[in-house]
PyMOL Python script that loads the backbone (N, CA, C, O; Angstrom):
from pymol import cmd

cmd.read_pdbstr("""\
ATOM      1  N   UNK A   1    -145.958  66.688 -77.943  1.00  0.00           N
ATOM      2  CA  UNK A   1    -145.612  65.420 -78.526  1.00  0.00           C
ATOM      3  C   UNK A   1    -146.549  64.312 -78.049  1.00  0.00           C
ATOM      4  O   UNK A   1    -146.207  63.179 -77.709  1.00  0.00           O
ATOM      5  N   UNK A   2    -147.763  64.808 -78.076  1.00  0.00           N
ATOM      6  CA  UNK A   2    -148.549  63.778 -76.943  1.00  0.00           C
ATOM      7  C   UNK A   2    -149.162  62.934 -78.585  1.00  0.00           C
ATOM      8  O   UNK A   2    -149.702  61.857 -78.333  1.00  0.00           O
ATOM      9  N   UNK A   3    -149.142  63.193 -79.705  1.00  0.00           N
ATOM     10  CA  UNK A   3    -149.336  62.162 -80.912  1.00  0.00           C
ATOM     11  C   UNK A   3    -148.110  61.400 -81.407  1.00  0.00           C
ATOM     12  O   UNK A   3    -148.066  60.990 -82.567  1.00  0.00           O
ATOM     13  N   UNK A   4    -147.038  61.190 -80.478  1.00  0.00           N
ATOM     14  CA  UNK A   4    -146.295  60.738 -80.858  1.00  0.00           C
ATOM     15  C   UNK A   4    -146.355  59.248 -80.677  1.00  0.00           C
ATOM     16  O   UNK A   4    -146.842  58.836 -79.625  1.00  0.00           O
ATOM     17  N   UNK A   5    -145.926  58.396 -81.560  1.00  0.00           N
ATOM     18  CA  UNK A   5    -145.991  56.818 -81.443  1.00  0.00           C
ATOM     19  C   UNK A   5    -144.634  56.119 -81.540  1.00  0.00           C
ATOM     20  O   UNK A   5    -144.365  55.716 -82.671  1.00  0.00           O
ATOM     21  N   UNK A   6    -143.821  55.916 -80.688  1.00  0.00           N
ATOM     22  CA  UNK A   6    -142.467  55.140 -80.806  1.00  0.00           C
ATOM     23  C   UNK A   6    -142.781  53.911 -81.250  1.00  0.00           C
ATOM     24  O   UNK A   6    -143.579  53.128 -80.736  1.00  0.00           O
ATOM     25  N   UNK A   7    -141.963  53.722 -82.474  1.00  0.00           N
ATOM     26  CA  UNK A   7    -141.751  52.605 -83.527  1.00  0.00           C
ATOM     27  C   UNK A   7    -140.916  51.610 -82.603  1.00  0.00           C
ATOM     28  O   UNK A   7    -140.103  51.950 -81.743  1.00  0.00           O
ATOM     29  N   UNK A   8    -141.243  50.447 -82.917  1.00  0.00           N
ATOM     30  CA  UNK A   8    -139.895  49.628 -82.435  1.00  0.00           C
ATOM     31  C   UNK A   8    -140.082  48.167 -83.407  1.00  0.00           C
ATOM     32  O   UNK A   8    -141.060  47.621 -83.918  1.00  0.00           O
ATOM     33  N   UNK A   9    -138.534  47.846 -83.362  1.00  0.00           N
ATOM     34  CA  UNK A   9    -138.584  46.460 -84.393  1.00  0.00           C
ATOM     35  C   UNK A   9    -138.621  45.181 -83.974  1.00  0.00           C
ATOM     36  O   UNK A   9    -138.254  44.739 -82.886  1.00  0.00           O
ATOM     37  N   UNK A  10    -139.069  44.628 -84.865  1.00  0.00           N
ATOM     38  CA  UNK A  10    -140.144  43.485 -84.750  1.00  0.00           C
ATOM     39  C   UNK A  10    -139.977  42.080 -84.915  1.00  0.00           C
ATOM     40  O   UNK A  10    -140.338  41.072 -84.307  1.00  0.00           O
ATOM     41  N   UNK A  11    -138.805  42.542 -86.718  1.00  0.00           N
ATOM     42  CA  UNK A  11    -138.276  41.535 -87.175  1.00  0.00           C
ATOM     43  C   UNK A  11    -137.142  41.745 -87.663  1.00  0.00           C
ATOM     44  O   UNK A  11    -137.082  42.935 -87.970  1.00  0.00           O
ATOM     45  N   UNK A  12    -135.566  40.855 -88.057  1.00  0.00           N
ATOM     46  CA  UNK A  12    -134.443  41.379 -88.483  1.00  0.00           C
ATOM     47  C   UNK A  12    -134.969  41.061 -90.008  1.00  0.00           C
ATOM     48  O   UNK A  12    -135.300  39.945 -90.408  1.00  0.00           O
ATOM     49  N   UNK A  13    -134.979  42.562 -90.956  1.00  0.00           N
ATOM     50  CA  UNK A  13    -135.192  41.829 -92.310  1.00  0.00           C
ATOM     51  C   UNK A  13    -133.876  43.371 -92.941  1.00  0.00           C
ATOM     52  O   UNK A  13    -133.849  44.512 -92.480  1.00  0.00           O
ATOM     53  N   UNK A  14    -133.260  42.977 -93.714  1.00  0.00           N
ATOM     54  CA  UNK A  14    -132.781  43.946 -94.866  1.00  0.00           C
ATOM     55  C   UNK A  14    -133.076  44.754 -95.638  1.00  0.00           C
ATOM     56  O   UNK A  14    -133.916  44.292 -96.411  1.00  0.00           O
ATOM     57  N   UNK A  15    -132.776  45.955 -95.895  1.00  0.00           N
ATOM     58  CA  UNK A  15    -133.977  46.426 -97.050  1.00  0.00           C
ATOM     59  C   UNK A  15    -133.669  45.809 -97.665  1.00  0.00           C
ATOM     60  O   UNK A  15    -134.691  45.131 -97.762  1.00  0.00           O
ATOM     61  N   UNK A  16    -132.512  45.057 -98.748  1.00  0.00           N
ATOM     62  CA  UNK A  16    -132.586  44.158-100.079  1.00  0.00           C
ATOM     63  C   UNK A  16    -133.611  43.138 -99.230  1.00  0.00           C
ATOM     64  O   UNK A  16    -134.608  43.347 -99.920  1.00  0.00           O
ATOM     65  N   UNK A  17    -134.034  42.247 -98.287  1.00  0.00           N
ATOM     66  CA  UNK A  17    -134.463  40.873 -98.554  1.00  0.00           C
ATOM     67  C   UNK A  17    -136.426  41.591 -98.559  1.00  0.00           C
ATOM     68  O   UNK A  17    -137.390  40.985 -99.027  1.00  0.00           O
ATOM     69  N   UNK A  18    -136.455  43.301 -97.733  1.00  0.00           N
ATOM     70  CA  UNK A  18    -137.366  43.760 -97.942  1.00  0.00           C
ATOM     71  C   UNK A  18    -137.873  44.144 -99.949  1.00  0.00           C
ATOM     72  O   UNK A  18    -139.056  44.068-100.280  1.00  0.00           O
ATOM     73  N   UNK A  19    -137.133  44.394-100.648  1.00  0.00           N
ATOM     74  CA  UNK A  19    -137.436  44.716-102.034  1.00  0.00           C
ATOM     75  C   UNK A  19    -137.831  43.531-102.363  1.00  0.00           C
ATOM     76  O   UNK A  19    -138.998  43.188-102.552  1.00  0.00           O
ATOM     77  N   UNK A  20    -136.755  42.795-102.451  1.00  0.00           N
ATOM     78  CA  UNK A  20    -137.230  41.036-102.488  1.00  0.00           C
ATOM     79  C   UNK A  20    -138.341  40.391-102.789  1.00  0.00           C
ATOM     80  O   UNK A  20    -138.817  39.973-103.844  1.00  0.00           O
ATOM     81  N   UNK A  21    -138.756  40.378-101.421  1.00  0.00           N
ATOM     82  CA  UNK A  21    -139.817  40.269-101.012  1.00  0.00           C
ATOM     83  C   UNK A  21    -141.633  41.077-101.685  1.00  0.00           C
ATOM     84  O   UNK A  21    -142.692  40.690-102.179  1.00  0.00           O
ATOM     85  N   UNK A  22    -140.975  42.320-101.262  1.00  0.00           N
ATOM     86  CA  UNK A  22    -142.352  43.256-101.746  1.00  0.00           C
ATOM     87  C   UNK A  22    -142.104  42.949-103.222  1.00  0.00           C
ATOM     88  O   UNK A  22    -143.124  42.473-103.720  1.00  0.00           O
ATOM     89  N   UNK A  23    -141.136  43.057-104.056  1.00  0.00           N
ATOM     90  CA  UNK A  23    -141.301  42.374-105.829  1.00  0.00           C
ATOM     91  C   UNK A  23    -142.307  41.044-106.071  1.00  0.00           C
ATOM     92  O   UNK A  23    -143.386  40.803-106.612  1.00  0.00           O
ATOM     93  N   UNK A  24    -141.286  40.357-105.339  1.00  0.00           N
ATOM     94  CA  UNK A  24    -141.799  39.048-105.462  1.00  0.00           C
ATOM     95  C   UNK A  24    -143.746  38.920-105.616  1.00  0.00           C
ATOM     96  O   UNK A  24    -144.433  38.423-106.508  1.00  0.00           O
ATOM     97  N   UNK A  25    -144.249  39.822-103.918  1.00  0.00           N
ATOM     98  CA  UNK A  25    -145.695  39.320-103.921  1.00  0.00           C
ATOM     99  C   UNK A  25    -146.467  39.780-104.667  1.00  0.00           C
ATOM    100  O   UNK A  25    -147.622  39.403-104.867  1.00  0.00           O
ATOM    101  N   UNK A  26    -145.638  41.043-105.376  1.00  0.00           N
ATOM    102  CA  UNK A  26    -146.222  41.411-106.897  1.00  0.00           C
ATOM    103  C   UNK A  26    -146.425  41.129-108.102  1.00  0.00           C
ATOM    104  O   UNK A  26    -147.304  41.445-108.904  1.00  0.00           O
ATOM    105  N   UNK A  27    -145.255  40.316-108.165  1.00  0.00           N
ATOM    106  CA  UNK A  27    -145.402  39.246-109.050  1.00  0.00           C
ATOM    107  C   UNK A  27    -144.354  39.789-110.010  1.00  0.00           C
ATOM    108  O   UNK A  27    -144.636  39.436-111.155  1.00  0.00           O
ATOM    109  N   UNK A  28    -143.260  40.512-109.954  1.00  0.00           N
ATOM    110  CA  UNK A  28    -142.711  41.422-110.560  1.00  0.00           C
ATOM    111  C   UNK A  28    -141.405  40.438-110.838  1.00  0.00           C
ATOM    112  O   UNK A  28    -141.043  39.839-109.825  1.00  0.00           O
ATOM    113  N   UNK A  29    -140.564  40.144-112.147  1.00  0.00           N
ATOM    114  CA  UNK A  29    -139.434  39.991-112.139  1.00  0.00           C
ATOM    115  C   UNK A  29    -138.164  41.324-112.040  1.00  0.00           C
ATOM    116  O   UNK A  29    -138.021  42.438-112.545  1.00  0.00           O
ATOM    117  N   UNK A  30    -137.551  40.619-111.269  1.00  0.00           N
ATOM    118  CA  UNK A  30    -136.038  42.308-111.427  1.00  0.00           C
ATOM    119  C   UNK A  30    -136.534  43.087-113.117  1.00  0.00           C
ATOM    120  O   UNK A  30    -137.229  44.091-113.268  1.00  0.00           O
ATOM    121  N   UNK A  31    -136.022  42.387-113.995  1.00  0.00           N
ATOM    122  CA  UNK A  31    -136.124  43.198-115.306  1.00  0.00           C
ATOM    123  C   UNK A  31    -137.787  43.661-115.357  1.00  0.00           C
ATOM    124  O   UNK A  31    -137.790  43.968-116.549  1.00  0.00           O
ATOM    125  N   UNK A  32    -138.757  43.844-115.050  1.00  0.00           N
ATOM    126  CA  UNK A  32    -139.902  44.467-115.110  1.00  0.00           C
ATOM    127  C   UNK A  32    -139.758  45.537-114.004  1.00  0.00           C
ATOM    128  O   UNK A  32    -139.938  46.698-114.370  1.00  0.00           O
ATOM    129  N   UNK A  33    -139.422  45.288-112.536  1.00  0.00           N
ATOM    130  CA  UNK A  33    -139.114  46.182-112.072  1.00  0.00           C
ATOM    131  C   UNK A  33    -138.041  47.126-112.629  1.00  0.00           C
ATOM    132  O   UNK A  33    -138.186  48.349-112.631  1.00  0.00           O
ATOM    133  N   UNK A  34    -137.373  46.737-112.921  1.00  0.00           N
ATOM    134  CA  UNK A  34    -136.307  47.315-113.642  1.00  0.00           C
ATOM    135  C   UNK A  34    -136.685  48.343-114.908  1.00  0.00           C
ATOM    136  O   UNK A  34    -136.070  49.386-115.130  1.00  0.00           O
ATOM    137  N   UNK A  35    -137.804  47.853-115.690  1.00  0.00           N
ATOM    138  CA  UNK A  35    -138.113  48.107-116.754  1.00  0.00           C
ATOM    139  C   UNK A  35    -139.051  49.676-116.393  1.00  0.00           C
ATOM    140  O   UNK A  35    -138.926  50.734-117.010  1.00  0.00           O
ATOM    141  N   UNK A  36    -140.015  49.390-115.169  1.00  0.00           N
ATOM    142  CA  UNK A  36    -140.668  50.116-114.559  1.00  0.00           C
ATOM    143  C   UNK A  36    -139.767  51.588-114.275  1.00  0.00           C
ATOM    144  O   UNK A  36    -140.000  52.710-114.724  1.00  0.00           O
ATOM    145  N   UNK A  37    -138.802  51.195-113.477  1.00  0.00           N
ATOM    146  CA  UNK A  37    -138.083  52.160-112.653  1.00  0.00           C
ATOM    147  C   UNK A  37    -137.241  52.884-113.588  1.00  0.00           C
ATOM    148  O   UNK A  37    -136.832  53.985-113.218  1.00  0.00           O
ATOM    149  N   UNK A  38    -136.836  52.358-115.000  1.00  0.00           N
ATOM    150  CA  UNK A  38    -135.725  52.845-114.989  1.00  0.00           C
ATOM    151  C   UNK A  38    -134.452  52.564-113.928  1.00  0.00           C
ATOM    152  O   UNK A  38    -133.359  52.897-114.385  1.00  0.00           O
ATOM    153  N   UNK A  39    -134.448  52.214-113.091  1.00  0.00           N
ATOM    154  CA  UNK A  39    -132.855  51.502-112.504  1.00  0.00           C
ATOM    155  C   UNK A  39    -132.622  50.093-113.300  1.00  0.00           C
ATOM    156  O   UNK A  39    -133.579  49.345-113.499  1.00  0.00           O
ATOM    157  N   UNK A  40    -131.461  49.808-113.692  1.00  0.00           N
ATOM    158  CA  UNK A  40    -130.602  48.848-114.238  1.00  0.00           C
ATOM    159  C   UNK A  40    -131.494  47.471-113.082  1.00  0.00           C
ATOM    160  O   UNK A  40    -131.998  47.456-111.959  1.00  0.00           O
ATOM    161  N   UNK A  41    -131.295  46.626-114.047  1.00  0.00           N
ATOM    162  CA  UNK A  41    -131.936  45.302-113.134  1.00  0.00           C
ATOM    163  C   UNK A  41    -130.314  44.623-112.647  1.00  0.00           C
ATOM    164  O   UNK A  41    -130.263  43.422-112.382  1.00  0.00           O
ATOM    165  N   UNK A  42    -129.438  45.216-112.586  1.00  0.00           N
ATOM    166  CA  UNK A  42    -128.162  45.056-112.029  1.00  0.00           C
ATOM    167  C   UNK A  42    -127.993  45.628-111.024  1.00  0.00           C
ATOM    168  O   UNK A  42    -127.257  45.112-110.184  1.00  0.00           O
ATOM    169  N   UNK A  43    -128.588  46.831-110.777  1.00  0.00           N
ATOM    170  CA  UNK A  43    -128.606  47.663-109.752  1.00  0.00           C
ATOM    171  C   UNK A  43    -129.916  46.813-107.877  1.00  0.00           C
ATOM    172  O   UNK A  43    -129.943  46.538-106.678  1.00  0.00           O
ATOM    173  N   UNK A  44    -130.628  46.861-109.156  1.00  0.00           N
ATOM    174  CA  UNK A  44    -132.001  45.812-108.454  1.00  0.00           C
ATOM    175  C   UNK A  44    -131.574  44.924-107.721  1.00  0.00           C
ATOM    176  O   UNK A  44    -131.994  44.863-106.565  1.00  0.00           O
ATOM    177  N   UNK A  45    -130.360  43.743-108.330  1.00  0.00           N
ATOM    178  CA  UNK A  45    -129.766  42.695-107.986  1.00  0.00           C
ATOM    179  C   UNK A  45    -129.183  42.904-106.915  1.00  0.00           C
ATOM    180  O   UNK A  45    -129.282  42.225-105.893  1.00  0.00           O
ATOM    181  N   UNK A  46    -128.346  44.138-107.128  1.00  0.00           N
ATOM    182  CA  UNK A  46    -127.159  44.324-106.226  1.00  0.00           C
ATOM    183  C   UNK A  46    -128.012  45.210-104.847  1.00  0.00           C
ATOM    184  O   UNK A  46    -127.153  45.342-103.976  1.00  0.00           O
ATOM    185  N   UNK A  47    -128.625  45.498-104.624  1.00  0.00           N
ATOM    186  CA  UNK A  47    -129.520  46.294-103.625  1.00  0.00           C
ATOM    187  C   UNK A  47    -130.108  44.673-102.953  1.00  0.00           C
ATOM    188  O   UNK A  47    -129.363  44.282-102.055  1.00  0.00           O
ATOM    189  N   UNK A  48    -130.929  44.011-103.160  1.00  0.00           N
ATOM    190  CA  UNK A  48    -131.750  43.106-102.910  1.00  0.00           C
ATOM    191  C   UNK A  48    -130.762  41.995-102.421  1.00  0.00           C
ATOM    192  O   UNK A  48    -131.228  41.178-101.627  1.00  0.00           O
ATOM    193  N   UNK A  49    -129.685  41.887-102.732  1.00  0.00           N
ATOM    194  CA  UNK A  49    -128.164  41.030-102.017  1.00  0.00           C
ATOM    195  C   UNK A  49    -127.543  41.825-101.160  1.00  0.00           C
ATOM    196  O   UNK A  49    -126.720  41.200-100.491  1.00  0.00           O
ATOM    197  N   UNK A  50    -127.646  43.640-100.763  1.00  0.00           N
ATOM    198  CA  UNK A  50    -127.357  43.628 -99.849  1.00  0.00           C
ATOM    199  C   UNK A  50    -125.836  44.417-100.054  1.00  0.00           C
ATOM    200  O   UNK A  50    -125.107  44.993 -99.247  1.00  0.00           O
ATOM    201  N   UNK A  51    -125.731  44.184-101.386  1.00  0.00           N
ATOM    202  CA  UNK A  51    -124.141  45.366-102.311  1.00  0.00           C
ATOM    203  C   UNK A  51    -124.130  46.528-102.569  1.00  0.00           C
ATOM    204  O   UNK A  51    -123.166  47.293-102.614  1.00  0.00           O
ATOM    205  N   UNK A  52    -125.812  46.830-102.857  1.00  0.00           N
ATOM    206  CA  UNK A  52    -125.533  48.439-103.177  1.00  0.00           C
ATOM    207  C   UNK A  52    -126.626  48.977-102.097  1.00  0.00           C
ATOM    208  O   UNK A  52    -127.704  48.383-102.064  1.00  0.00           O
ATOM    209  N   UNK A  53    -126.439  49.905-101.345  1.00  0.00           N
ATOM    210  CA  UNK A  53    -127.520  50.971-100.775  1.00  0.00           C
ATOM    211  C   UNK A  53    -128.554  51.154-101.536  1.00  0.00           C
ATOM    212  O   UNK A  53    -128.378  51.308-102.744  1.00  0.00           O
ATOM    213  N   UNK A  54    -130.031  51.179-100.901  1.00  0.00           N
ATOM    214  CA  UNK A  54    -131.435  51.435-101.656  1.00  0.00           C
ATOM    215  C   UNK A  54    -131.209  52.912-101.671  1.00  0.00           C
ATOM    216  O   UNK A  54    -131.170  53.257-102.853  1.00  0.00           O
ATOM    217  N   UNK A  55    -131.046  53.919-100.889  1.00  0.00           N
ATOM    218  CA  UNK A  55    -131.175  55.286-100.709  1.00  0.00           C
ATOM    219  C   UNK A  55    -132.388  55.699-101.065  1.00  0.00           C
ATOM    220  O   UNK A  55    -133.061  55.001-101.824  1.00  0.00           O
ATOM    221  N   UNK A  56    -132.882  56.950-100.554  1.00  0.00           N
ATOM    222  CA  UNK A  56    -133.704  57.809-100.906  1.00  0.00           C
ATOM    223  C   UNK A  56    -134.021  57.615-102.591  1.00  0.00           C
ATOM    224  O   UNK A  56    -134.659  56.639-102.986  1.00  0.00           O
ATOM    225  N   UNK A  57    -133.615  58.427-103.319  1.00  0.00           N
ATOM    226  CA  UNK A  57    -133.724  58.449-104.930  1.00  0.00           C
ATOM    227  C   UNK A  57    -133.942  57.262-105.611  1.00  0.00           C
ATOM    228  O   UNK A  57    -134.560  57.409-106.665  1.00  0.00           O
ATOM    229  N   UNK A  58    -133.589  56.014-105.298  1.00  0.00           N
ATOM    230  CA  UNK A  58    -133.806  54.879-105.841  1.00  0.00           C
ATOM    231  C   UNK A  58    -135.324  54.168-104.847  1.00  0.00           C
ATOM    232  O   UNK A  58    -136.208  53.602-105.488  1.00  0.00           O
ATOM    233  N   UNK A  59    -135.404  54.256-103.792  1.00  0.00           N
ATOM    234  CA  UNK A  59    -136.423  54.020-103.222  1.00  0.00           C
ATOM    235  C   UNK A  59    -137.739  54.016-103.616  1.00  0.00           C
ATOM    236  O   UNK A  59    -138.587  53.146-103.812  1.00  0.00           O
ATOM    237  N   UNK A  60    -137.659  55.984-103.724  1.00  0.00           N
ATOM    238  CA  UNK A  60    -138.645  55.985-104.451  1.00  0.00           C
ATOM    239  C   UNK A  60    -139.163  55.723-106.189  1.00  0.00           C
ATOM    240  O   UNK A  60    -140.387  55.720-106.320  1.00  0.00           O
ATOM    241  N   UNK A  61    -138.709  55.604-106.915  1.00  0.00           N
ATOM    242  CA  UNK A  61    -139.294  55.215-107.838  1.00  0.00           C
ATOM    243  C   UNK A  61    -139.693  53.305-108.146  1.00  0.00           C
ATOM    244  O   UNK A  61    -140.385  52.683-108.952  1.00  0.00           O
ATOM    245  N   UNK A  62    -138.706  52.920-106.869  1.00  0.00           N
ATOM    246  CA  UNK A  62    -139.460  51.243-106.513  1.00  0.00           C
ATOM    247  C   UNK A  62    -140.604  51.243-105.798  1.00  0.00           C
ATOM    248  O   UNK A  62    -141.565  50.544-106.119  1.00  0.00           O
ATOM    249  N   UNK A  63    -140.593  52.083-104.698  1.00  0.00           N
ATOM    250  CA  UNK A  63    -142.015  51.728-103.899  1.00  0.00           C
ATOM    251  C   UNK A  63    -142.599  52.337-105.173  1.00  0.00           C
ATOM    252  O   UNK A  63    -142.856  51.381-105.905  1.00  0.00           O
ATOM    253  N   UNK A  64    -142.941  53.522-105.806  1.00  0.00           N
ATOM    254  CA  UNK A  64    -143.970  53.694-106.929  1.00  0.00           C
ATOM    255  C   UNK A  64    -144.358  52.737-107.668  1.00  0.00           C
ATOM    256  O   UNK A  64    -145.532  52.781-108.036  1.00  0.00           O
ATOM    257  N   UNK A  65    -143.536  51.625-108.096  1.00  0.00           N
ATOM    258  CA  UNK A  65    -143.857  50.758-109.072  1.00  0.00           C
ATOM    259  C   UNK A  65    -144.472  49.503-108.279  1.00  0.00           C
ATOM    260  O   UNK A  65    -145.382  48.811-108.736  1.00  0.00           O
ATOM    261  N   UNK A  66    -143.889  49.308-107.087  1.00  0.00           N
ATOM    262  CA  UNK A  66    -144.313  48.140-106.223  1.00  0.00           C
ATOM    263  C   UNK A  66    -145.882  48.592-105.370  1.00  0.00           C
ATOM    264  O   UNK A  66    -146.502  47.709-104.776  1.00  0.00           O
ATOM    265  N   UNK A  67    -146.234  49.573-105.393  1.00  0.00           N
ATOM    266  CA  UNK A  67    -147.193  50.463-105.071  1.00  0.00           C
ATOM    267  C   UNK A  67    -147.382  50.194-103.581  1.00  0.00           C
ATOM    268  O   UNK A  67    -148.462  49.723-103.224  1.00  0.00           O
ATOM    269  N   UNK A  68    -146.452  50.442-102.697  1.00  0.00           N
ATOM    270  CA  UNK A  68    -145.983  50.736-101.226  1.00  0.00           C
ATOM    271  C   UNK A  68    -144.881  52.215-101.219  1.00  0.00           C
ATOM    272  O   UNK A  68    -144.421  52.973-102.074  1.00  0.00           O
ATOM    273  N   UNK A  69    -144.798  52.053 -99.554  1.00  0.00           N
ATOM    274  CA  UNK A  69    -144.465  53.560 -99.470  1.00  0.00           C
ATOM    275  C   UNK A  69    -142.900  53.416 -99.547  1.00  0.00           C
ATOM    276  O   UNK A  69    -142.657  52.320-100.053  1.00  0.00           O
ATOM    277  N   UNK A  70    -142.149  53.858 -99.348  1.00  0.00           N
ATOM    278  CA  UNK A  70    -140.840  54.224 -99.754  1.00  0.00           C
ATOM    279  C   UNK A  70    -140.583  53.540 -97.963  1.00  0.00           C
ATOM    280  O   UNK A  70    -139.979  52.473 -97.842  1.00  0.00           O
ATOM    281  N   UNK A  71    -141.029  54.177 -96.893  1.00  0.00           N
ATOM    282  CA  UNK A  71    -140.252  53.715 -95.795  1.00  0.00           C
ATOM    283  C   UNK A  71    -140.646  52.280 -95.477  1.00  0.00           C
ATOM    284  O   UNK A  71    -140.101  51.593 -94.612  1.00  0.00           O
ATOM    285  N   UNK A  72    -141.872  51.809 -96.437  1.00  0.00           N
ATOM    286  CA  UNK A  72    -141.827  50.270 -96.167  1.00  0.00           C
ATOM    287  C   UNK A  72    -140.294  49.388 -96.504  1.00  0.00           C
ATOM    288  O   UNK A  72    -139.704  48.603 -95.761  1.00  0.00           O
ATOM    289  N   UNK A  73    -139.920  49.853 -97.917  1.00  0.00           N
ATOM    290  CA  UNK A  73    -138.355  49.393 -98.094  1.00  0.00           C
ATOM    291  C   UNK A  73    -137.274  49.821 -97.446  1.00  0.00           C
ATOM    292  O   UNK A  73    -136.331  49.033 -97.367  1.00  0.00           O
ATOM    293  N   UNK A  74    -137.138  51.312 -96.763  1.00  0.00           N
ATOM    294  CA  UNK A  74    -136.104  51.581 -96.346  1.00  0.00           C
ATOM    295  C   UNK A  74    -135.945  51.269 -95.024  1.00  0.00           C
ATOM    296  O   UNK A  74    -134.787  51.040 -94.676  1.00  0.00           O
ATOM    297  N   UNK A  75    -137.039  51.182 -93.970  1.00  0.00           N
ATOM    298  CA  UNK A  75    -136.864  50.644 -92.680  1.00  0.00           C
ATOM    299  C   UNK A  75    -137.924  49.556 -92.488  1.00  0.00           C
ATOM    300  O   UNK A  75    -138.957  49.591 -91.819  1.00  0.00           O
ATOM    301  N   UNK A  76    -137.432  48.626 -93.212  1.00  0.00           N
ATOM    302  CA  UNK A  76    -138.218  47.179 -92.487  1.00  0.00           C
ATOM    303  C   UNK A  76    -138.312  46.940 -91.302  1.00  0.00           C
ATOM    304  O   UNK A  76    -137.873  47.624 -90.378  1.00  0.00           O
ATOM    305  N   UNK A  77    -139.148  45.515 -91.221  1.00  0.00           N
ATOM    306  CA  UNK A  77    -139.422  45.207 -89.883  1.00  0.00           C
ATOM    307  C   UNK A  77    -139.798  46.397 -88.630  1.00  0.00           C
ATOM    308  O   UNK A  77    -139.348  46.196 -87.502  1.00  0.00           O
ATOM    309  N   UNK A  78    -140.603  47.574 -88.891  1.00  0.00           N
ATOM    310  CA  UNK A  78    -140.598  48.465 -87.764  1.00  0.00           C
ATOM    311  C   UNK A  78    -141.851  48.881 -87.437  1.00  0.00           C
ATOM    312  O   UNK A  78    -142.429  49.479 -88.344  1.00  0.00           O
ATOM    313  N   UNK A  79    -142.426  48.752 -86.449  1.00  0.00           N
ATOM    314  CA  UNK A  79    -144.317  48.971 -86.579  1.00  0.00           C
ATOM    315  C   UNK A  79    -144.001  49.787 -85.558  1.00  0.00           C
ATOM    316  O   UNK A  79    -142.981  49.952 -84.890  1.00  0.00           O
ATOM    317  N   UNK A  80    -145.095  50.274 -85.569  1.00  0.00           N
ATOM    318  CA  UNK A  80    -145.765  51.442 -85.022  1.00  0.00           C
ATOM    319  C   UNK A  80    -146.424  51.503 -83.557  1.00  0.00           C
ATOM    320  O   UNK A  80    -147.617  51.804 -83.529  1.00  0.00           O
ATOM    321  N   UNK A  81    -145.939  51.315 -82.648  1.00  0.00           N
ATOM    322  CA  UNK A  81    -146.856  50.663 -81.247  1.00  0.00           C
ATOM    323  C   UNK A  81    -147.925  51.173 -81.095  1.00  0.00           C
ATOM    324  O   UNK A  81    -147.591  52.297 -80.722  1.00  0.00           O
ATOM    325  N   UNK A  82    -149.621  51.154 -81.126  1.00  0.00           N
ATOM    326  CA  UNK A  82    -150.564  51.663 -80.518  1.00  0.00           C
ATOM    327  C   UNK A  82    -150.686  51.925 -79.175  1.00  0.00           C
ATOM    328  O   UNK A  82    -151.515  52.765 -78.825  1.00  0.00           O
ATOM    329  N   UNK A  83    -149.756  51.144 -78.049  1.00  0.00           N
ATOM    330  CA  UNK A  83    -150.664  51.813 -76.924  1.00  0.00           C
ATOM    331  C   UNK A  83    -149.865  52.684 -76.528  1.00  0.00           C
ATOM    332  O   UNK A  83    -150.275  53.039 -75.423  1.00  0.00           O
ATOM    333  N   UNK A  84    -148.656  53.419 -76.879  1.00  0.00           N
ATOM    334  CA  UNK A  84    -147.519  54.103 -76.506  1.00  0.00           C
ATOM    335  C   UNK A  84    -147.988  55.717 -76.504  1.00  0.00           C
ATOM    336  O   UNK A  84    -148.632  56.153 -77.458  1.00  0.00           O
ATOM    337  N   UNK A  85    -147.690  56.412 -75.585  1.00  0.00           N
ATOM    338  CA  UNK A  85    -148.070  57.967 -75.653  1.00  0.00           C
ATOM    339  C   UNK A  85    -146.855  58.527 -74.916  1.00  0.00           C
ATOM    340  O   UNK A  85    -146.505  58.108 -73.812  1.00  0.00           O
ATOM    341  N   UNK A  86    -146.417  59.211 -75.391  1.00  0.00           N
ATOM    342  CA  UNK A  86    -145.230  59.760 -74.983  1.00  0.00           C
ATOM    343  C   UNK A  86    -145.283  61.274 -74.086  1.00  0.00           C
ATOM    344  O   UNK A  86    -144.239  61.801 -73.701  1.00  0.00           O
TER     345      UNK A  86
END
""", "prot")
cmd.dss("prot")
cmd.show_as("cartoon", "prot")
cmd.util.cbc("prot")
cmd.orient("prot")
């Protein structure tokens, strides 16, 4: 385990205020994301407020459209430490 890198967090963010966010600097409204994904832009709403769970299956076909990785939305705020060796 000597390539191992313990993550630790950084900032308190949500995955909804994370989708949010990553939409937003895309320039994306809910209904285009929406339109993209196939998920309901009701669903979009309700994830991004924090009502419905992002999960796995919905994740990914947002990071695809937002063109980031899936664990950028599902575990925000969490970097990667460089000088850490375990």
């Amino acid at each position: 385990m000597r390539n191992f890198r313990r993550a630790r967090k950084t900032v308190d963010v949500t995955v909804g205020a994370s989708v949010r966010n990553i939409r937003e600097l895309q320039g994306f409204s809910q209904n285009k994301l929406a339109r993209r994904t196939g998920i309901p832009q009701a669903a979009i709403s309700a994830i991004e407020n924090d009502r419905a769970r992002l999960g796995v299956e919905r994740a990914k076909p947002i990071a695809r459209a937002l063109q980031c990785h899936s664990a950028v939305l599902e575990f925000p705020g969490w970097e990667i430490r460089e000088d850490s060796a375990a």
